[in-house]
N, CA and C of each residue as an Amber inpcrd file, in Angstrom:
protein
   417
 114.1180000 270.8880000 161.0750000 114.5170000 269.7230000 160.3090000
 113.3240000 268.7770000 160.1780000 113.4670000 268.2290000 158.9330000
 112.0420000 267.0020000 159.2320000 112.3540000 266.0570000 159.8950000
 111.1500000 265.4960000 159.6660000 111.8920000 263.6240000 160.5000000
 112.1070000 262.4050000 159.4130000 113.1850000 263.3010000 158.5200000
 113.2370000 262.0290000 157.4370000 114.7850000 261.1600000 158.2910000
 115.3090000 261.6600000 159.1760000 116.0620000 261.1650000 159.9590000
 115.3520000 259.7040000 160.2960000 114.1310000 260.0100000 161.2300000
 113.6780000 259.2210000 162.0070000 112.4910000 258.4290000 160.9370000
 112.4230000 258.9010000 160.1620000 111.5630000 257.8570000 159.1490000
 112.3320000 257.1190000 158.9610000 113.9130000 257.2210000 158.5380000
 114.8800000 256.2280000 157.8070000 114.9510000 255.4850000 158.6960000
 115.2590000 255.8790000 159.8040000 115.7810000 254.5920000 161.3170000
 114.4230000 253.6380000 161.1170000 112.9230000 253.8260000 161.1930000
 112.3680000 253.2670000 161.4890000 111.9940000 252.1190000 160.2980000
 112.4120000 252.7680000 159.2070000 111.9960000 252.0880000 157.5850000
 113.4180000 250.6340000 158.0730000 114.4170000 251.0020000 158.7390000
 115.5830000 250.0830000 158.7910000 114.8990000 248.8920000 159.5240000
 113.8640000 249.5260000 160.3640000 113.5790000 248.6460000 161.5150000
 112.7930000 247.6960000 161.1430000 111.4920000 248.3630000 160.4000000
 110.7600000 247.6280000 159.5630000 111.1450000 245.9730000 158.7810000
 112.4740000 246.5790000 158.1650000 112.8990000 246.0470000 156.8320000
 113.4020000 244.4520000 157.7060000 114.4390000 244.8890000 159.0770000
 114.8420000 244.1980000 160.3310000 113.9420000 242.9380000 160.3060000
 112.5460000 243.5910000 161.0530000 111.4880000 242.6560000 161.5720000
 111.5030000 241.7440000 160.6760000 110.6570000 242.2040000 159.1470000
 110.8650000 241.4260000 158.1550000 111.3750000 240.4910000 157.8590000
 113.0070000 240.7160000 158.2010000 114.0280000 239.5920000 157.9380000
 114.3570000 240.2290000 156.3590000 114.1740000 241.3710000 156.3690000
 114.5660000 241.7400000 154.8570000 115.9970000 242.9660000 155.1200000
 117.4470000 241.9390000 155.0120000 118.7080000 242.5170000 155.2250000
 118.7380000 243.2600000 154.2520000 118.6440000 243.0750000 153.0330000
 119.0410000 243.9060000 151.6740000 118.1610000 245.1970000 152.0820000
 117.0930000 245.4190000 152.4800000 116.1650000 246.2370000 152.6050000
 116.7970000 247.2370000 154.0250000 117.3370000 246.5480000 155.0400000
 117.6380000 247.3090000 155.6490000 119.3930000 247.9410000 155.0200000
 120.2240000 247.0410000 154.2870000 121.6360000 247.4880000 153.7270000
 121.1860000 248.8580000 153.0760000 119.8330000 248.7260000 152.0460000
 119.3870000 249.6840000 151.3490000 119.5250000 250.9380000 151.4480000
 119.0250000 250.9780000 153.0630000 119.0130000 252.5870000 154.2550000
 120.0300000 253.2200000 154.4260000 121.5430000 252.2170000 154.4220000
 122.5490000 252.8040000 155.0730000 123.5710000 252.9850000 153.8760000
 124.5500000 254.2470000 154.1690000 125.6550000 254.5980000 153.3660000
 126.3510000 253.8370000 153.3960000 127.6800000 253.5880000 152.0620000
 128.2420000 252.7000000 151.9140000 129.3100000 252.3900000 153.1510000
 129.7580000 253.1230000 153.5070000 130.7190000 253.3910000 154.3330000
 129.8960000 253.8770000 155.7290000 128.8600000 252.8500000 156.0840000
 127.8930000 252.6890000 157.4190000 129.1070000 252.0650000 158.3400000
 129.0960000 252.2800000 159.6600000 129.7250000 251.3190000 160.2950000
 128.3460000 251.1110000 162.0290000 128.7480000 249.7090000 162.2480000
 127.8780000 249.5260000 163.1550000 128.8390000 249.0380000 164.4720000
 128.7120000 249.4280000 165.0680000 128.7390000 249.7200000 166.2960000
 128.1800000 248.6920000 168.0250000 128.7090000 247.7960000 168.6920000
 127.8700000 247.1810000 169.5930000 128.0160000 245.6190000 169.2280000
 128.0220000 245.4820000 167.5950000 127.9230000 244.0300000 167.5550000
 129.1880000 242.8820000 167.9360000 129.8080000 243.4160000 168.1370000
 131.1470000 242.6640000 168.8150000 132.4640000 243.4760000 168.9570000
 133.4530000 243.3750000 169.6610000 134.3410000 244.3400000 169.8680000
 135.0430000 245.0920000 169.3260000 134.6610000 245.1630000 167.7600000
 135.6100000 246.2890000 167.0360000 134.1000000 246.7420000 166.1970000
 133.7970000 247.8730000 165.7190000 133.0570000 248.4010000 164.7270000
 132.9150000 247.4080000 163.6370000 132.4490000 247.0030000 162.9920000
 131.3530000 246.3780000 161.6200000 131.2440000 247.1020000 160.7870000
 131.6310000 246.7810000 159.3560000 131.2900000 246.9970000 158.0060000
 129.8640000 246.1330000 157.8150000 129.3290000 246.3430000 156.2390000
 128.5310000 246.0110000 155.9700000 128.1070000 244.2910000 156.0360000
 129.3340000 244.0130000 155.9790000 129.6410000 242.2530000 155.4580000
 129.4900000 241.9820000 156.6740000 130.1020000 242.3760000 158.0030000
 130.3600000 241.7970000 159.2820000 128.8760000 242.1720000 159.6350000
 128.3710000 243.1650000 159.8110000 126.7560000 243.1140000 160.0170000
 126.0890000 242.2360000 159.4940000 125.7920000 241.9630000 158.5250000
 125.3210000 241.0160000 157.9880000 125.3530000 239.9530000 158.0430000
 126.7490000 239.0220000 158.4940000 127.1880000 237.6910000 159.1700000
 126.2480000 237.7530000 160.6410000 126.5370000 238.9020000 161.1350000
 126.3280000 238.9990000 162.3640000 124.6260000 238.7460000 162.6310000
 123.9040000 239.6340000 162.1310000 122.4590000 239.2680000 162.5250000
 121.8410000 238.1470000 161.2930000 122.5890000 237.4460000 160.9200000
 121.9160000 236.4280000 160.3060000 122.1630000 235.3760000 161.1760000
 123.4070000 235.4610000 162.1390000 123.3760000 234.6850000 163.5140000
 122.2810000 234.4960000 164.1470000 121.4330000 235.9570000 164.3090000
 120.2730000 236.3890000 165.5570000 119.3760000 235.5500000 164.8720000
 118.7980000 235.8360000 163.2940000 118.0830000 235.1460000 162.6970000
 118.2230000 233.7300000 162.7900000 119.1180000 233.5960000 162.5590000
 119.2430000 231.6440000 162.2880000 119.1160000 231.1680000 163.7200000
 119.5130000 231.6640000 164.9820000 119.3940000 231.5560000 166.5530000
 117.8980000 231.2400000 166.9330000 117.3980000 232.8250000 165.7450000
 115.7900000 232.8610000 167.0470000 114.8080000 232.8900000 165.3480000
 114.1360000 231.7250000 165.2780000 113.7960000 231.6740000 163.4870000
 112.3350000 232.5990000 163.4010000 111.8990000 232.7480000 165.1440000
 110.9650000 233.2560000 164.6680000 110.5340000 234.7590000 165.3580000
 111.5570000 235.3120000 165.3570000 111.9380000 236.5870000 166.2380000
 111.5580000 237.9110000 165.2590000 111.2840000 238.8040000 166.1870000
 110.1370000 239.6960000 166.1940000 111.2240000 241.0880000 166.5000000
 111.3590000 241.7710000 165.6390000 112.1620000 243.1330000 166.2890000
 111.1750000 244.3040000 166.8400000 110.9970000 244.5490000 167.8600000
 109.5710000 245.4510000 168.4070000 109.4990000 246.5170000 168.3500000
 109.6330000 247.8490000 167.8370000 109.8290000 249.1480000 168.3510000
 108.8530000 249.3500000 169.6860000 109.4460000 250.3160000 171.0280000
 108.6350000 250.7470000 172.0170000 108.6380000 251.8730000 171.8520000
 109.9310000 252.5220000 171.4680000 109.8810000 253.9800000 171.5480000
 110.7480000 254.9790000 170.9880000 110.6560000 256.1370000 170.1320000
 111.6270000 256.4210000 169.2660000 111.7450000 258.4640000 169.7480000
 113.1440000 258.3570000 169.7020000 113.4900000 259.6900000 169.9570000
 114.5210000 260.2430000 169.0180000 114.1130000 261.6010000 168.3680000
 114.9660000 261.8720000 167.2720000 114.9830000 263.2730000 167.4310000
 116.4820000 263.4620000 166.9250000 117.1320000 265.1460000 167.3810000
 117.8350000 265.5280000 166.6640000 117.9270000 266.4340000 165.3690000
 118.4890000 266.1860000 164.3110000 119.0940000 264.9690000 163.8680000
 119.7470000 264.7770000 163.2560000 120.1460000 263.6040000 162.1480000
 120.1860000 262.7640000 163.3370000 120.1210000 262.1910000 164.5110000
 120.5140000 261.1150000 165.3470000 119.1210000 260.7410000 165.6150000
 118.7900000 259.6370000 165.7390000 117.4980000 258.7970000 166.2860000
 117.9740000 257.5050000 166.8920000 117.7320000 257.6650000 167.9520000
 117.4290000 256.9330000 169.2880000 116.3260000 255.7960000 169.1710000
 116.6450000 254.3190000 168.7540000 115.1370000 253.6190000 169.0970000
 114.9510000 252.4240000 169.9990000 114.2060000 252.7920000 170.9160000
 114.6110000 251.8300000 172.2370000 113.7670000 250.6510000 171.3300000
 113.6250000 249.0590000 171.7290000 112.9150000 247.9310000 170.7360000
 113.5370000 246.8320000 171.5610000 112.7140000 245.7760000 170.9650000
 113.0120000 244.4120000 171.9670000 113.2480000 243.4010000 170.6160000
 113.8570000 242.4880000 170.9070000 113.9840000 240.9660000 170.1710000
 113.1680000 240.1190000 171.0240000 111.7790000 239.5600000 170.5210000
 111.0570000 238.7020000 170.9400000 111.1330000 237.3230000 169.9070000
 111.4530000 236.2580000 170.4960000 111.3900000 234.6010000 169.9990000
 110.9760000 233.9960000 170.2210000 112.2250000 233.1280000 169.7330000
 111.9530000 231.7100000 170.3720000 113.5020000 231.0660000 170.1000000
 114.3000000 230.7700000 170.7620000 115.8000000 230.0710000 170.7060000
 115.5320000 228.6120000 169.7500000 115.4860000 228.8160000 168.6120000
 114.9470000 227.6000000 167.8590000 116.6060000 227.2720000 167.1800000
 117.4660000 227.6270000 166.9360000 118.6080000 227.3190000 166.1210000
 119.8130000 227.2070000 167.1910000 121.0060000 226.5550000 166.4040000
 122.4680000 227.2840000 167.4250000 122.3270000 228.6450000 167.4400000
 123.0620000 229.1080000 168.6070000 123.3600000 230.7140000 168.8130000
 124.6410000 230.7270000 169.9590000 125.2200000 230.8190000 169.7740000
 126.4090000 231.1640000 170.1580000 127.0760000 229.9700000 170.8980000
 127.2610000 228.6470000 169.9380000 127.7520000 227.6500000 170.7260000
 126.3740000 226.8470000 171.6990000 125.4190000 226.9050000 171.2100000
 123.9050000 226.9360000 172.1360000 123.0450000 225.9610000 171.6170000
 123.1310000 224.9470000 171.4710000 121.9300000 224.1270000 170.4640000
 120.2680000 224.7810000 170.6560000 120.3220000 225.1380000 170.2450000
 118.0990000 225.0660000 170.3350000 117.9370000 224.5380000 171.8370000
 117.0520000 225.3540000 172.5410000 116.5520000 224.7780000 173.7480000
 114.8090000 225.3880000 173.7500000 114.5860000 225.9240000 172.3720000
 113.3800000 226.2530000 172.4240000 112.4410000 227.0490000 173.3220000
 113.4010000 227.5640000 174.3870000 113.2580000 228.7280000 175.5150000
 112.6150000 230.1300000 174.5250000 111.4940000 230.8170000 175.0090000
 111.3960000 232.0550000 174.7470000 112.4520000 232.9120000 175.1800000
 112.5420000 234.1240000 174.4610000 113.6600000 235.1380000 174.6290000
 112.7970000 236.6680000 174.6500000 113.4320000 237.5670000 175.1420000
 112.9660000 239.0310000 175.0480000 114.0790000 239.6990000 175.9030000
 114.8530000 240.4210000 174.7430000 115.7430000 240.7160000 174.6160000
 115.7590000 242.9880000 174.4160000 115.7070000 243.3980000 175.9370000
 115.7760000 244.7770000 175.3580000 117.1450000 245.1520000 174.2710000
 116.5610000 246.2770000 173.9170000 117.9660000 247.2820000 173.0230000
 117.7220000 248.4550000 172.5420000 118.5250000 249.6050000 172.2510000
 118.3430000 250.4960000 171.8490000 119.4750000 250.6600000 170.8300000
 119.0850000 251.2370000 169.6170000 119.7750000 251.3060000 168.6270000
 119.5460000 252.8640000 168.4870000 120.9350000 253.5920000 168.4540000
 121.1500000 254.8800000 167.8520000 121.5530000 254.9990000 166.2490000
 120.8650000 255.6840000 165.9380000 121.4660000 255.6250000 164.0050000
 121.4470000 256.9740000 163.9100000 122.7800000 257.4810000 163.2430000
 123.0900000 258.6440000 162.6620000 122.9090000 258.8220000 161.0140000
 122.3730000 259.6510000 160.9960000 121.4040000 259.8950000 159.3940000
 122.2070000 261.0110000 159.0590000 122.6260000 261.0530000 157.9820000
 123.1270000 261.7280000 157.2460000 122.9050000 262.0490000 155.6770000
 122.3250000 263.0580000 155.2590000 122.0600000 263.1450000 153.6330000
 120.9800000 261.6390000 153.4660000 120.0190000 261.4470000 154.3410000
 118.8680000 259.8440000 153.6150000 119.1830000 258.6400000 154.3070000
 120.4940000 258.6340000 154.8720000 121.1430000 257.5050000 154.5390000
 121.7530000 256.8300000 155.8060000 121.7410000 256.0020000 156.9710000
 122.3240000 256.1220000 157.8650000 123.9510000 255.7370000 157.6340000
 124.3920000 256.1040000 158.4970000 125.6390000 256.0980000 158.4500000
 127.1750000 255.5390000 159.5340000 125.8250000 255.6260000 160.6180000
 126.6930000 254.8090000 161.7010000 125.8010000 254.0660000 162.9540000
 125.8610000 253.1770000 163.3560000 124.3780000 252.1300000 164.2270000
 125.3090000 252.1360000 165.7070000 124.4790000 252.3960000 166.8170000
 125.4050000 251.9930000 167.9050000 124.2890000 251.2640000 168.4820000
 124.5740000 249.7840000 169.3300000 123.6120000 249.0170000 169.6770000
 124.0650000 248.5510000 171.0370000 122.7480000 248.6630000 171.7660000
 122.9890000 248.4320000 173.1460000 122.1570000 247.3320000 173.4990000
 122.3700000 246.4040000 173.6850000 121.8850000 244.8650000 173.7420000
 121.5540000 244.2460000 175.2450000 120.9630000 244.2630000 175.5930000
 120.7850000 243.5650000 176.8480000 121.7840000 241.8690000 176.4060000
 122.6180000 241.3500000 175.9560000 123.2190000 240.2720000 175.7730000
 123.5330000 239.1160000 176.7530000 123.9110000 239.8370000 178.0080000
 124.1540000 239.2530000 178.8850000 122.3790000 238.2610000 179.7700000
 120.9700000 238.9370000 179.6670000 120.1770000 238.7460000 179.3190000
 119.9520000 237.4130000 179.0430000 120.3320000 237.8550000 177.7210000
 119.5750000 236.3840000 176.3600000 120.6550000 234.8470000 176.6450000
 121.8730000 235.7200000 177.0000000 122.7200000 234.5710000 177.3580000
 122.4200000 233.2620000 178.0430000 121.3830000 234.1120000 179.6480000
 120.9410000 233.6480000 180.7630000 119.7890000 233.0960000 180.2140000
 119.0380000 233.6350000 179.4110000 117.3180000 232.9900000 178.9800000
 117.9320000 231.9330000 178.2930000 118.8720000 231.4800000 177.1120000
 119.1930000 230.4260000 177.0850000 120.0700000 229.7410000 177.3540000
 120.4880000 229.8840000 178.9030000 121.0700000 228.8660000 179.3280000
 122.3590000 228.7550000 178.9540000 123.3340000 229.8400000 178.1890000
 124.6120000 229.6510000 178.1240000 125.3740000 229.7790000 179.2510000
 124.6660000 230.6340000 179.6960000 125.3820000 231.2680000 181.2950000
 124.2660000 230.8640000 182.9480000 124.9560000 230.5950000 183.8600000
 123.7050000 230.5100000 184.6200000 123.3330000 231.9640000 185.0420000
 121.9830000 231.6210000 185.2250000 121.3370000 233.5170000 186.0730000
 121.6140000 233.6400000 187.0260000 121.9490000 234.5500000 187.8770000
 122.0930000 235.0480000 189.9540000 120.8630000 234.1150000 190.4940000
 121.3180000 233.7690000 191.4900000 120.6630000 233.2850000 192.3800000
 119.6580000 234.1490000 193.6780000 118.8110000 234.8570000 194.1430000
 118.4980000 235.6910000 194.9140000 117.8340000 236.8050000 194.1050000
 116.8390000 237.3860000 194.9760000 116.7940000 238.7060000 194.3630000
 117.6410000 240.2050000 194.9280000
């Protein structure tokens, strides 16, 4: 198989960093569902509400690729969210705290096109970097 699987995941990722949503909607089939971003699966519309949250949260955030693994149509891409907490984010005013945020995003490629995103978020994390939640005490 080629790696037009894993070209597409990474062209999504690209488009991500950017801040270019249409560019990443572009990648995925109509009937994409995503996966991770809050407790029921995501259509296109709810994705899109959703990381324009992350955007408007962190204005000047950085989507990183570290490392990408692909096995027929499925690609695996481990990547970080690097900022800065400059906006609200989840009930959060701006505290201007840096953030770095692991994740791995699985995308299933099908015929060009992805088709389904599962996202694993370090959340609990970013919560603590800004201060929604307190961090453990001890190591």
């Amino acid at each position: 198989m080629s790696d037009e699987p894993k070209a597409v995941a990474l062209r999504a990722m690209a488009h991500l960093d950017r801040r270019d949503l249409e560019g990443v909607v572009a990648e995925t089939a109509a009937a994409c569902t995503w996966h991770g971003f809050g407790p029921s699966p995501l259509d296109r519309r709810g994705y899109l509400e959703v990381i324009q949250t992350f955007l408007d949260g962190f204005g000047d955030s950085r989507f990183v690729v570290d490392a990408v693994v692909a096995e027929g149509g499925t690609v695996a891409v481990a990547h970080r969210l690097v900022g800065t907490h400059s906006g609200a984010f989840q009930g959060v005013e701006a505290t201007g705290r840096p953030v770095t945020v692991p994740a791995i995003a699985v995308f299933r490629v099908d015929g060009g096109a992805i088709t389904e995103v599962s996202l694993h978020a370090d959340m609990l994390g970013l919560l603590m970097q800004i201060g929604a939640i307190p961090a453990p005490t001890g190591a």
